[in-house]
N, C-alpha and C positions, 0 to 999 in steps of 0.2 A: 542528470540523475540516471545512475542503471542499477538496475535489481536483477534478482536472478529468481525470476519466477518461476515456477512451476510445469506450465502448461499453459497453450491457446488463450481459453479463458480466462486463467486471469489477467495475458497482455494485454487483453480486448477492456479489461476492468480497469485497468490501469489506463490506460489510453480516454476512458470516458468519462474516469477522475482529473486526469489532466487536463480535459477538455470542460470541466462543470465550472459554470460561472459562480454559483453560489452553494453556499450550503442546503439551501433544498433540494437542488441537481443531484449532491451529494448523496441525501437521504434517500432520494428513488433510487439512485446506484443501489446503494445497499438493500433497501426494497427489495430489488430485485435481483439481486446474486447472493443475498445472503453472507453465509460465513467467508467464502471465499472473496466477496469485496472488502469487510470488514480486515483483513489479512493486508489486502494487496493496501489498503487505506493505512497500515499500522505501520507496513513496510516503507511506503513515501513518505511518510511523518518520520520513521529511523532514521532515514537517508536525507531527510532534509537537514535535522535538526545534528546529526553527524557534520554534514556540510560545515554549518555554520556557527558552532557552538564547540568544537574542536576535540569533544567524547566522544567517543567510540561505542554508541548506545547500541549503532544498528546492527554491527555484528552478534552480541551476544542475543539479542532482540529477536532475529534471522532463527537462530540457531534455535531458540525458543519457541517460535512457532515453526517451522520446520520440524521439530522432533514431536511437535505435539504438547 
């Protein structure tokens, strides 16, 4: 999977979603970064769900939270 993140932080956010064993992991992720974890989480869910379901969600998805 590759995203095109923003900044530092959020590959560090990404990397520690990748790394949660469970959805509680998850929920102190977000806990603890806030809006910018909730982003990078919406971002891996595009690009997964892209992957393997053969729509093209994550692009306009991207675009959508990138412009705000």
């Amino acid at each position: 999977m590759e995203l095109n993140l923003a900044n530092k932080t959020q590959h560090h956010i990404a990397d520690l979603l990748w790394k949660a064993q469970d959805k509680y992991r998850v929920k102190e992720i977000i806990a603890m970064y806030g809006v910018d974890a909730v982003i990078v989480l919406n971002m891996m869910l595009a690009s997964y769900y892209d992957q393997f379901d053969g729509v093209d969600i994550a692009g306009p998805e991207l675009e959508r939270i990138k412009n705000g």
